[in-house]
C-alpha positions in Angstrom: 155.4 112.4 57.2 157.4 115.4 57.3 158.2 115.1 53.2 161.1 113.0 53.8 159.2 109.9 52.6 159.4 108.6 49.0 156.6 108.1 47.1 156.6 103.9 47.2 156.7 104.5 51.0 153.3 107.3 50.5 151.4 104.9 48.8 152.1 101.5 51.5 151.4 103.4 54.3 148.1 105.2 52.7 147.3 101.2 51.8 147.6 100.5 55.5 145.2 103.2 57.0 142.6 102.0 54.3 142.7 98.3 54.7 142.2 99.0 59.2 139.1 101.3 58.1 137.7 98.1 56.2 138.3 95.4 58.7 137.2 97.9 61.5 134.5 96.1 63.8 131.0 97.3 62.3 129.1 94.9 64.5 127.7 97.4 67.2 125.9 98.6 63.7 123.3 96.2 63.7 122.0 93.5 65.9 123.2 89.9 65.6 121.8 87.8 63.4 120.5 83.8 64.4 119.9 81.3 61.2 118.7 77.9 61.9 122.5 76.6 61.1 124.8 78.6 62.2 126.3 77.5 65.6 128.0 79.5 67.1 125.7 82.4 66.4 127.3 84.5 63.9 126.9 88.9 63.0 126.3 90.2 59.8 128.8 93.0 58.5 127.1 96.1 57.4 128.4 97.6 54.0 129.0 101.0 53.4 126.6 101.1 51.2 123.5 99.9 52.7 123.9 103.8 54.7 123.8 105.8 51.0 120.4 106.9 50.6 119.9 108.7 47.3 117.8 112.2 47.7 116.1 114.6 45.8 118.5 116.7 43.6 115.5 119.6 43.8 112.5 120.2 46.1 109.7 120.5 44.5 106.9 123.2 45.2 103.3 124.3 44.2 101.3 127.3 44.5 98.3 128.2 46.6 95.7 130.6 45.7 93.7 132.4 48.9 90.5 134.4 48.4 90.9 137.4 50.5 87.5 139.1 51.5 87.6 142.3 53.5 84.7 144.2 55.1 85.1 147.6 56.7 83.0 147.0 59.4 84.2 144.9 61.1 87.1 146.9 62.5 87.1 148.7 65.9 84.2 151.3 65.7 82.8 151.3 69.2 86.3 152.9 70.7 87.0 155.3 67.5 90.4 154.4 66.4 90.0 157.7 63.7 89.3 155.5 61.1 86.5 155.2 58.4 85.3 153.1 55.6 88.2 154.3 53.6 91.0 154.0 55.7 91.4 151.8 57.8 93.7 148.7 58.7 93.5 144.7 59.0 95.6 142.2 61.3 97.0 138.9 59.8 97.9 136.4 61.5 96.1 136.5 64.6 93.1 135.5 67.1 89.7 136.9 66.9 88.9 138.7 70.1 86.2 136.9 72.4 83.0 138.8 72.8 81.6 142.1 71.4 85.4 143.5 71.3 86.1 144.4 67.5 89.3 143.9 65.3 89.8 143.7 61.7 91.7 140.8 61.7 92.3 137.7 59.5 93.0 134.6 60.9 95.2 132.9 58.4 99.2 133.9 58.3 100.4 133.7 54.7 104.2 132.6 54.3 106.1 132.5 51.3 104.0 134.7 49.2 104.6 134.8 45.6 102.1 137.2 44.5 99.2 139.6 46.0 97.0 140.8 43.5 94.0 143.2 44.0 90.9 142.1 42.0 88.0 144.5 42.8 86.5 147.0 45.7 83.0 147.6 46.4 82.0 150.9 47.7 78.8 152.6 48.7 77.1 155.6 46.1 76.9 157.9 48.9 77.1 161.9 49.3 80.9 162.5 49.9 80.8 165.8 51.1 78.3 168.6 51.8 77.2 171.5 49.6 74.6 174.0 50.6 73.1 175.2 47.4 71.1 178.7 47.6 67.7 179.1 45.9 66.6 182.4 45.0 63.1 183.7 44.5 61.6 184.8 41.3 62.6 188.8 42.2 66.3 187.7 42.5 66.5 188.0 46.3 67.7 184.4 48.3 65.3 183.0 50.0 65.5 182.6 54.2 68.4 180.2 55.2 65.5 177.2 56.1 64.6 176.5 52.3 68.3 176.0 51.0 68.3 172.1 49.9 72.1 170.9 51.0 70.4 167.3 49.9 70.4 168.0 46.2 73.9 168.3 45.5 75.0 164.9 45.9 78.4 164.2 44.5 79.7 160.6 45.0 82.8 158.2 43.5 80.3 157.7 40.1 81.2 161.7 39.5 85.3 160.3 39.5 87.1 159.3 36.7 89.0 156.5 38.7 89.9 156.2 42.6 93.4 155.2 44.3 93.4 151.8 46.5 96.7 152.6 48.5 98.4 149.9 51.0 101.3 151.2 53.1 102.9 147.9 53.0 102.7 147.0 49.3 103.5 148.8 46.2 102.2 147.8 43.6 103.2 148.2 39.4 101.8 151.4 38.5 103.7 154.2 37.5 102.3 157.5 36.7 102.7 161.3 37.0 102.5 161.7 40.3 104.2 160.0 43.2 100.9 159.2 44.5 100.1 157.1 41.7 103.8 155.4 41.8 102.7 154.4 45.0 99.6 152.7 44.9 97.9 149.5 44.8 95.5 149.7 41.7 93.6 152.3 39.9 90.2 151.2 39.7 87.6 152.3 37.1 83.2 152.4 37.7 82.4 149.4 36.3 78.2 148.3 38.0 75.9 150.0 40.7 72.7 148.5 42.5 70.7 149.9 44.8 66.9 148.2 46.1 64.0 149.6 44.9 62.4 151.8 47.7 60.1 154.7 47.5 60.3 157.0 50.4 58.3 160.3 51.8 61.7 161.7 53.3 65.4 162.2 51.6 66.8 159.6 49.9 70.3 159.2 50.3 70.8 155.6 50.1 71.5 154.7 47.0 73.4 151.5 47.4 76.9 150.5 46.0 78.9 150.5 43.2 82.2 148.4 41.8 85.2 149.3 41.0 88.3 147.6 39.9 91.4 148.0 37.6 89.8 147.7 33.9 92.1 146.3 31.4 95.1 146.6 33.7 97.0 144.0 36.3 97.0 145.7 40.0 99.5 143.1 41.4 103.1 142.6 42.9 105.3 140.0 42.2 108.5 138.7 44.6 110.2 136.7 42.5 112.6 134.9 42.6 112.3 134.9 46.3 108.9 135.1 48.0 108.2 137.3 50.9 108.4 135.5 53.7 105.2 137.1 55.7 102.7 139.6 56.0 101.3 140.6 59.3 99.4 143.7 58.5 97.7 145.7 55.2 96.5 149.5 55.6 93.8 150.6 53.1 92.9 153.8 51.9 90.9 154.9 49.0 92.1 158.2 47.3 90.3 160.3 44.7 92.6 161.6 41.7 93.6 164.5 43.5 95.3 162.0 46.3 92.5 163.0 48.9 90.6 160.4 51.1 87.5 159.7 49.6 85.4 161.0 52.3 86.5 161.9 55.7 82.6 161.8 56.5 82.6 159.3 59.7 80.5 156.3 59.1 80.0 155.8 63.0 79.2 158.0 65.5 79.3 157.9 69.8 75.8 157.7 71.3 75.0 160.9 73.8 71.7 159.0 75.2 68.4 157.0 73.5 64.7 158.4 74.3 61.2 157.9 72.7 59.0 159.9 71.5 57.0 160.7 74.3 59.8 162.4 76.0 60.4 165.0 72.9 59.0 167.9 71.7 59.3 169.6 68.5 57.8 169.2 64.3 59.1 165.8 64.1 56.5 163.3 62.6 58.2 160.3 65.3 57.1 162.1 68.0 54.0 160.8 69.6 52.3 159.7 73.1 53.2 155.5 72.2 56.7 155.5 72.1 56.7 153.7 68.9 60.1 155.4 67.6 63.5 155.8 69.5 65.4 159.0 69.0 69.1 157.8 69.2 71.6 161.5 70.2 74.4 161.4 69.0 77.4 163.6 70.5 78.9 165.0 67.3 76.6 166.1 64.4 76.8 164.3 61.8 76.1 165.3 58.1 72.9 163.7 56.0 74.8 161.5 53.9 76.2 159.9 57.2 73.1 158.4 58.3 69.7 158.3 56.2 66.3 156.3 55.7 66.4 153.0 54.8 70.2 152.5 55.9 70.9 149.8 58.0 72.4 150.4 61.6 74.4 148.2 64.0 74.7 149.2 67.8 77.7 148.3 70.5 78.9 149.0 73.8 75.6 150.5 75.6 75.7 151.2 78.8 72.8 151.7 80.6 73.8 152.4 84.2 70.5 152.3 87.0 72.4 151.3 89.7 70.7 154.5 91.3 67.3 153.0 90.6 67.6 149.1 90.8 64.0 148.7 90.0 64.5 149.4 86.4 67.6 147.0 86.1 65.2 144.8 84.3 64.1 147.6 81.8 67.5 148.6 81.3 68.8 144.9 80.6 66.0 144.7 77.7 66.3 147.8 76.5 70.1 147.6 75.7 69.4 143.6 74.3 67.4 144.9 72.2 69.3 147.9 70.6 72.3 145.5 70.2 70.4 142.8 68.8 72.5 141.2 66.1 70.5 141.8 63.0 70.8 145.7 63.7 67.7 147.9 62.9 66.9 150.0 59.8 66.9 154.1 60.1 63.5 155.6 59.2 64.6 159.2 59.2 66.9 161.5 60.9 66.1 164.4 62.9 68.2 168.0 64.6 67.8 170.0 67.3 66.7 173.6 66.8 68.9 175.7 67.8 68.7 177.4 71.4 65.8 175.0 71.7 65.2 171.7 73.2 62.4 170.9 70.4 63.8 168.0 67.7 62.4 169.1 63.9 62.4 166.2 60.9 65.5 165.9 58.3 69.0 167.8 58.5 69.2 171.8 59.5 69.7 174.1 56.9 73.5 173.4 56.7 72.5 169.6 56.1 73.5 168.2 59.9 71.6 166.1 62.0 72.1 165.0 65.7 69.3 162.1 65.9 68.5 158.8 64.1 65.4 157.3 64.3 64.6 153.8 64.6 61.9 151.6 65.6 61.0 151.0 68.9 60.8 147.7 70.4 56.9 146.0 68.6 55.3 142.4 69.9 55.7 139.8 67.2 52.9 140.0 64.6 52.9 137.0 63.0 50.8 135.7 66.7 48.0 137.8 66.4 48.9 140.1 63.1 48.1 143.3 65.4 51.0 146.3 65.9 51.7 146.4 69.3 54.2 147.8 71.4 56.4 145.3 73.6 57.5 147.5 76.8 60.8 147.0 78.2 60.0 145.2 81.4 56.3 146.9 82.3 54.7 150.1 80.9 55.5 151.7 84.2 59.1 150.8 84.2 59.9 152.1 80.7 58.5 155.1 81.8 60.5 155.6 84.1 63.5 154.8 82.1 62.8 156.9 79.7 63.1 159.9 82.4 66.3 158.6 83.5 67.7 158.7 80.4 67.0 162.0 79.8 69.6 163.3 82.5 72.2 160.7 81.3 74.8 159.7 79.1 74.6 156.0 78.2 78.1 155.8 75.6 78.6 153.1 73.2 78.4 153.7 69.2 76.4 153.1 66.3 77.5 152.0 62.6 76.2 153.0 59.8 76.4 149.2 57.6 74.8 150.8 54.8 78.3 152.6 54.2 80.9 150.1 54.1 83.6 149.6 51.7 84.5 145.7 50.5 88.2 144.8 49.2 88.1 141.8 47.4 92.5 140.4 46.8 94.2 137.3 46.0 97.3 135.9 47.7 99.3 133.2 46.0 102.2 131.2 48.4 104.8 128.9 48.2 104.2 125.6 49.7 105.6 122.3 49.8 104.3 119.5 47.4 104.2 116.2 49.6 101.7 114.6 46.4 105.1 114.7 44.3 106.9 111.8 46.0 103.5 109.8 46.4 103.1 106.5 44.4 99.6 105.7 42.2 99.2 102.7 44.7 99.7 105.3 47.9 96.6 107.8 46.7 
């Protein structure tokens, strides 16, 4: 047709082309057909329309709530990453490492997210930086540098009007007068505190946790009208209203070596001739409200190396299963090193820094025979003789301080399909 034709001619030959496509042979379509009558077999045509399948004009959706639950210790302290309880960062989407390996990680990858919205943080009340105070006697002269009390000015979150959560990969809805504020997650208010009931001899510095969260307000962000399509990582930190990290205080420390009692000297009231306390060295001092009575204490990645000595393998291998035991053990005090001495006094030094925790050593179950006694690692002798090993060595690995952990609490809503929407009554 190269527009010479008329339109009679146009309309016959367009005719033509549709009648072939009707009468074209459809019977490769389906398989042939056999009824009791019909001889010679005989195929059924296929219409056109028995291939029109009427879909769904939209696709219909429903929203998922997850609970997020976040706990700051269960990132990588052993190695030091230079993290803390207040800034650190969690892994979505991933595995769980095998073993005692640590990783902040949640399993669960979250597609098609709709809304993340931050519902509350739990921090502990807790010293959040150092102040040596100077007494003075009744003539107006200071007193010598041993009597200043560092322990009782304790300044925590309760003495802040609010605190900043910040999350590099989120912003959330605030607006304020500082870019800081414009930035962040929520501004979260004091709202409870609890602490347990526990009298002690010694300094006090537990003094359990507290809640925050964003009073009156919505800390949340919104992609809308189209989600986000993942989220593989969130970094916390918690600010004070002057856009500082709450504390840089570390809440771990690395482990120098582990003795007893009996291989000490000095003041200190866990210092005796049973070994009934363990005197954990730490190689950076840390500050009292790091580690204190009554806080409880996880250990990891001890190595106790007697490959010098193979007779006190056996000490060695209970001596490290029981320092990593999973339930941790409690601190009864801390202790420091007098300076230019090798003698280990009670309590922080007069600039409130420590260099030992003290736990409990290794007791015999009580509820057998309801008696106190101590459970040697391997025999008498052999502990011994550990003990004096350890002395010249450096056994590595870290301990946490669980008593000082911080606790995000968020809530992710997704985008997900909704099969139950094309489902019969008689199909449920």
């Amino acid at each position: 047709m190269q527009g010479t034709m008329n339109e009679q001619e146009i309309l016959r030959e367009t005719y033509s082309s549709m009648s072939q496509w009707f009468r074209r042979n459809t019977e490769h379509l389906v398989p042939e057909m056999v009824t009791a009558k019909s001889t010679p077999i005989t195929s059924h045509l296929v219409q056109q329309k028995d291939f029109l399948q009427k879909q769904e004009d939209v696709v219909k959706y429903r929203e998922t709530e997850y609970n997020l639950v976040i706990n700051s210790k269960d990132r990588d302290w052993v190695n030091g990453k230079n993290q803390n309880r207040y800034n650190f960062s969690v892994q979505l989407g991933g595995t769980r490492p095998q073993g005692t390996q640590l990783q902040t990680t949640i399993t669960n990858m979250f597609r098609n997210i709709t809304r993340i919205e931050f519902i509350k943080t739990v921090i502990p009340v807790e010293g959040l930086d150092v102040i040596r105070l100077q007494t003075f006697e009744p003539s107006g002269s200071p007193v010598v540098p041993s009597e200043t009390y560092p322990s009782q000015a304790f300044y925590s979150a309760l003495a802040l009007p609010y605190v900043q959560v910040m999350m590099d990969e989120i912003i959330g809805n605030n607006y304020g007068t500082n870019d800081t504020i414009d930035r962040s997650l929520a501004i979260c208010q004091y709202d409870a505190a609890w602490r347990s009931e526990v009298i002690s001899d010694g300094t006090f510095t537990n003094r359990g946790y507290t809640l925050f969260f964003p009073k009156f307000m919505k800390a949340q962000r919104v992609y809308a009208p189209a989600p986000l399509a993942s989220l593989q990582k969130m970094s916390f930190q918690i600010l004070t209203p002057e856009n500082q990290l709450l504390s840089k205080t570390p809440d771990s420390a690395q482990i120098e070596t582990i003795l007893d009692g009996t291989t000490l000297s000095g003041s200190s009231n866990y210092i005796d001739a049973t070994g009934d306390y363990l005197f954990i060295e730490t190689k950076a001092w840390f500050s009292l409200w790091a580690f204190s009575q009554i806080d409880k204490v996880q250990l990891a990645g001890i190595e106790i190396d007697v490959s010098s000595n193979p007779l006190l393998q056996s000490a060695a291998d209970q001596m490290t299963a029981f320092l990593q035991r999973e339930e941790g053990h409690v601190v009864v005090g801390i202790a420091h090193q007098r300076i230019a001495t090798t003698d280990v006094d009670d309590g922080p030094n007069e600039c409130g820094y420590a260099n030992y925790i003290v736990i409990r050593n290794q007791f015999a179950d009580p509820t057998k025979d309801g008696t106190c006694t101590r459970k040697y690692f391997d025999t008498q002798t052999n502990e011994i003789d550990l003990q004096s090993f350890l002395a010249t060595q450096t056994i590595g690995g870290a301990i946490l301080n669980l008593s000082r952990q911080v606790q995000f609490v968020m809530r992710i809503i997704t985008r997900e399909l909704d099969p139950t929407s094309n489902l019969r009554p008689d199909n449920i």
